[in-house]
Structures are given as structure tokens and as C-alpha cells.
C-alpha positions as a Python dict, from the first residue, in 0.01 Angstrom:
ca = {
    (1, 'X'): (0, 0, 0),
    (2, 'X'): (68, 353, 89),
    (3, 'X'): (-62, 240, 431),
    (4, 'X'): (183, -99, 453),
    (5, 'X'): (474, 151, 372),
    (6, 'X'): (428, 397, 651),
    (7, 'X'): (350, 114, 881),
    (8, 'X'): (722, -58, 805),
    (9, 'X'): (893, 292, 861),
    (10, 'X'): (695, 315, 1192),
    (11, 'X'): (836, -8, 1300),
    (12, 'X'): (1176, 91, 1230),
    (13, 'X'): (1212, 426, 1427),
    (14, 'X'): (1035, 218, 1693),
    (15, 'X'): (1339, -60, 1684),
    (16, 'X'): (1614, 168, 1821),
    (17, 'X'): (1968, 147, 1783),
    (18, 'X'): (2125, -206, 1666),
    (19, 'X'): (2415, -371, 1818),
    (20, 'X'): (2681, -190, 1596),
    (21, 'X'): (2600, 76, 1684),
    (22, 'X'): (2578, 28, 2079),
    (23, 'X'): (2939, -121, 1982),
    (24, 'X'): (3089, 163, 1804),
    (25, 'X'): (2969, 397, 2096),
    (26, 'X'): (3106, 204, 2349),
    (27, 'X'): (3414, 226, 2204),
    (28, 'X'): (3422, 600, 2155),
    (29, 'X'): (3342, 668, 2543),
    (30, 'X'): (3577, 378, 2647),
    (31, 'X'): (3864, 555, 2373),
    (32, 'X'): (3758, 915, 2526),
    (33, 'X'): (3771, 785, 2879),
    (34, 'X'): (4104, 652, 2846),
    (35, 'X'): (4253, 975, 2665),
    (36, 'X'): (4122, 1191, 3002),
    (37, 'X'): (4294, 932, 3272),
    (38, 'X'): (4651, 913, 3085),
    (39, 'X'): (4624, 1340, 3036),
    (40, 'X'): (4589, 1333, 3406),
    (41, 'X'): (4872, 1106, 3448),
    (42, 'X'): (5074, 1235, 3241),
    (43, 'X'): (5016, 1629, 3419),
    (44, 'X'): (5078, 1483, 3774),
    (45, 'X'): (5391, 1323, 3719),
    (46, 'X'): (5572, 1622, 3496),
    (47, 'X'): (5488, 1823, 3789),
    (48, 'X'): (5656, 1608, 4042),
    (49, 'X'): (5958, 1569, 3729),
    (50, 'X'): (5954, 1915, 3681),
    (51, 'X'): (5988, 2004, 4070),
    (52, 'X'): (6261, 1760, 4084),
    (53, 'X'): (6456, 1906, 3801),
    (54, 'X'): (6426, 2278, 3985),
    (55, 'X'): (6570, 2129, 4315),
    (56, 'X'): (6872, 1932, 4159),
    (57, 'X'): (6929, 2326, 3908),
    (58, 'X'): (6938, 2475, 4267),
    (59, 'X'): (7147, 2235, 4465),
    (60, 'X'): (7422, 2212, 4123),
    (61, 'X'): (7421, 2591, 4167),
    (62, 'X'): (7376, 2624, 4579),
    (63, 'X'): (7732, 2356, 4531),
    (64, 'X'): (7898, 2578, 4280),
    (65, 'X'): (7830, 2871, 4513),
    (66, 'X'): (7970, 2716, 4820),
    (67, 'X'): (8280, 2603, 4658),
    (68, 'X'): (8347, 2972, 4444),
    (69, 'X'): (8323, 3114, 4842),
    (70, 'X'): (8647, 2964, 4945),
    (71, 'X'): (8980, 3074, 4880),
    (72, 'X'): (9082, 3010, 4515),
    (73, 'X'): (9403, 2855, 4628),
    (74, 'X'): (9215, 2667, 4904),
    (75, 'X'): (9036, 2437, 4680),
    (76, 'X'): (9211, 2125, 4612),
    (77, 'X'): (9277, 1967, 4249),
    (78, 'X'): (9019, 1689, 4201),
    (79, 'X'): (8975, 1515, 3871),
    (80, 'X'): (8673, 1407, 3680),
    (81, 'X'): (8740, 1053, 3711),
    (82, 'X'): (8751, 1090, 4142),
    (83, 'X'): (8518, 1359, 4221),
    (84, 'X'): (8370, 1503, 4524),
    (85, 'X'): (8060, 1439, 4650),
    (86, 'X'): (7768, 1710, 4835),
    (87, 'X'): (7465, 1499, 4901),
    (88, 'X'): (7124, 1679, 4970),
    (89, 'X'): (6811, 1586, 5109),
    (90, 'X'): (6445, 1662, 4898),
    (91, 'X'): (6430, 1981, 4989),
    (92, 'X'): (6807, 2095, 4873),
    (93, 'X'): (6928, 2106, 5227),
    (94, 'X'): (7312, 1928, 5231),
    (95, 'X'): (7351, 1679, 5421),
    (96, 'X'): (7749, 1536, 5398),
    (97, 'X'): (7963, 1516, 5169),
    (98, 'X'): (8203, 1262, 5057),
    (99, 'X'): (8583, 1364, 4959),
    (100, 'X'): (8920, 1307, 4837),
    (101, 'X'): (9154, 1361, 5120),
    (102, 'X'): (9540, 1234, 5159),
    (103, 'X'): (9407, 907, 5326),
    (104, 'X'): (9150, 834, 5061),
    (105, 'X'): (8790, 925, 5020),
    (106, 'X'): (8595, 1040, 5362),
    (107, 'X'): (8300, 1077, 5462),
    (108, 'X'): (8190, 1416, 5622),
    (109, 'X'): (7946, 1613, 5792),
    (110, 'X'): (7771, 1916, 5761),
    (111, 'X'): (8024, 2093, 5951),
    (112, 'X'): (8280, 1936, 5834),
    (113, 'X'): (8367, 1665, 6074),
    (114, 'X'): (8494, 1348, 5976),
    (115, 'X'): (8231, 1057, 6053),
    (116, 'X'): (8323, 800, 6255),
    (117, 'X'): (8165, 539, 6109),
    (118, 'X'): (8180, 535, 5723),
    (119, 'X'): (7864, 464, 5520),
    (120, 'X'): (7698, 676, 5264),
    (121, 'X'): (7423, 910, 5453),
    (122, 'X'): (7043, 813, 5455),
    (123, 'X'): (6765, 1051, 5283),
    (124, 'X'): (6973, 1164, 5009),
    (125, 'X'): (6750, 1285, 4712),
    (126, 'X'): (7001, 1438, 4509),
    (127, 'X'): (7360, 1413, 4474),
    (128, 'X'): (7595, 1645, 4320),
    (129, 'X'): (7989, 1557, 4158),
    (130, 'X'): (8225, 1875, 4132),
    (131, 'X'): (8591, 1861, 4010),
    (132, 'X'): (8857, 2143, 3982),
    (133, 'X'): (9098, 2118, 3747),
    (134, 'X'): (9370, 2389, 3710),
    (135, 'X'): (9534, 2512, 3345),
    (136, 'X'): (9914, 2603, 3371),
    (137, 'X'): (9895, 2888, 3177),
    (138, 'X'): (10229, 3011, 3193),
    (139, 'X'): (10372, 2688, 3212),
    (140, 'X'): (10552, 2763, 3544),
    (141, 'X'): (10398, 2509, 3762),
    (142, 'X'): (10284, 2756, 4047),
    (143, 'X'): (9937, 2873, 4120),
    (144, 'X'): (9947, 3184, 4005),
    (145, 'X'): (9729, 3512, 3851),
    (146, 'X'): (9795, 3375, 3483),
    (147, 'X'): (9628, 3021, 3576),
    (148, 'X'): (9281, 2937, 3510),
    (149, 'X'): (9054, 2669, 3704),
    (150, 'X'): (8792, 2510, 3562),
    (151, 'X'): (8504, 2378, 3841),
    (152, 'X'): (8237, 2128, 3679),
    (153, 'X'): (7976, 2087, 3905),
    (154, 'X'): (7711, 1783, 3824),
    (155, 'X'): (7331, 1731, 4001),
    (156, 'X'): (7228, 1361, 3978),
    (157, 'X'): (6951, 1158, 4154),
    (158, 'X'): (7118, 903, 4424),
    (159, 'X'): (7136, 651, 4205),
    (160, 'X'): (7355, 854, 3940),
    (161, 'X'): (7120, 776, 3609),
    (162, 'X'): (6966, 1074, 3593),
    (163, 'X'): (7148, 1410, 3553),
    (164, 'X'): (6978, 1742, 3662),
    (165, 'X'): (7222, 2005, 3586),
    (166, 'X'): (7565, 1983, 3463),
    (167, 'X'): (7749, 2355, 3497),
    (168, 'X'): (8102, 2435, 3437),
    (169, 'X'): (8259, 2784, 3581),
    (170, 'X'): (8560, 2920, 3496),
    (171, 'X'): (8759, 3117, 3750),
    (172, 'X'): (9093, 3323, 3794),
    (173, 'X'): (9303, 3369, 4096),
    (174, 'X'): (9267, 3768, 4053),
    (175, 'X'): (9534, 3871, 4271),
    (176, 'X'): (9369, 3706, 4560),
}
């Protein structure tokens, strides 16, 4: 009997694993296998995201910068609902720029030079909106020392959808 006994467990360690089991391993390595692909995926693109995001931060700010270095009374009144345009290639270099002028909106170079023919530039990986709009402190109607401008600078993708950086700057004539 004894004998019979250790003969049965014998032919059970001998069997191996049964299908469940096979089954239930499977699907841990598959479940495992699956978790290490999308972590990968998921690293790769919020690098490219995040590198995106530190361009557009440095083009809204590289635009704020270049507008703050002209004359305060040289920069023209443009509202939120028509702004100005800087447009800038994938690695934050502008390219043109497209703005509110007496005979409408223009397009421009980077030198400034009006282009003959009309059509939004090519290779533009980020485009940034500003707007100036000026407070009458005093009430007097003039740009004076007492006023106060208020420059909103925005850093979207080219299609608009996705904003970067939105900054706004306040700034006061001085006595310049």
C-alpha cells in the first residue's frame, strides 16, 4: 500500500505543470511585457513634450524681450481680439511675423520688410500672439508717465490648440 502511495506521488511530480497554469503564466509575462513597452512610450514622448514646452517658454519670453526693447511710445495699441503674430521655427529662431498695420494685417520678414507675396511662412513650429493695451491713468488721453501698458504675450503650436506659455508684463513710460 505504502508502496502504491509513493508510486502515485512519483507520477505526479513527474506530470509537470497543467494547462492553468501555463495559462496564468502566460498572462503574467504578456501583462509584464506590456507594462515595460507603454513605460517606454510613455518616457520618449514627455521628452519630446517636455522639449517642446521649453522652446515655446523661450520664444513667449525671447517675443516679450524684443518688444520691451523698443521705445515705449513706439509700440502700437493692439487688442486681444487682433493680435500680432512672431512665428518661429523648431529651434526658436523667428522667422516673420504677421501685423496690424493702417492697411490691414501684413505679412513681414525678419528684417522687417513687407513680403511681396502674402501667405503665412513655411516651417513654423511655434507661434506666438502679443497685444498692448494702454490704461489712461490720469484720464487725459495722452501717453504719458502716469499711464500703464499692459503686453500679453502668448506661445502656441501652429495650429493654435495648444498653449505653451501665456505671460503678461506690465510696463511704465518712466520718463522715457
Amino acid at each position: 500500500m505504502r508502496q502504491r502511495n509513493h508510486q502515485k506521488r512519483q507520477r505526479r511530480v513527474l506530470r509537470g505543470l497543467t494547462y492553468m497554469e501555463v495559462l496564468v503564466a502566460a498572462m503574467i509575462l504578456v501583462m509584464a511585457g506590456t507594462g515595460a513597452i507603454s513605460t517606454v512610450m510613455i518616457a520618449r514622448k514627455s521628452t519630446v513634450d517636455k522639449r517642446l514646452t521649453e522652446m515655446g517658454i523661450y520664444c513667449a519670453y525671447s517675443s516679450a524681450e524684443r518688444i520691451r526693447a523698443e521705445k515705449f511710445v513706439n509700440i502700437p495699441e493692439i487688442t486681444a481680439a487682433a493680435p500680432n503674430y512672431l512665428y518661429y521655427d523648431l529651434h526658436g529662431v523667428l522667422i516673420s511675423s504677421y501685423e496690424n498695420t493702417p492697411n490691414g494685417m501684413r505679412y513681414y520678414d525678419i528684417n522687417h520688410n513687407i513680403l511681396v507675396i502674402q501667405v503665412p511662412p513655411t516651417g513654423v513650429s511655434f507661434t506666438v500672439t502679443w497685444s498692448m493695451v494702454t490704461t489712461d491713468t490720469n484720464g487725459d488721453g495722452v501717453l504719458n508717465a502716469n499711464d500703464m501698458r499692459t503686453l500679453t504675450v502668448k506661445c502656441w503650436n501652429p495650429a493654435l490648440t495648444t498653449l505653451y506659455e501665456s505671460l503678461q508684463l506690465n510696463m511704465a513710460l518712466g520718463g522715457v
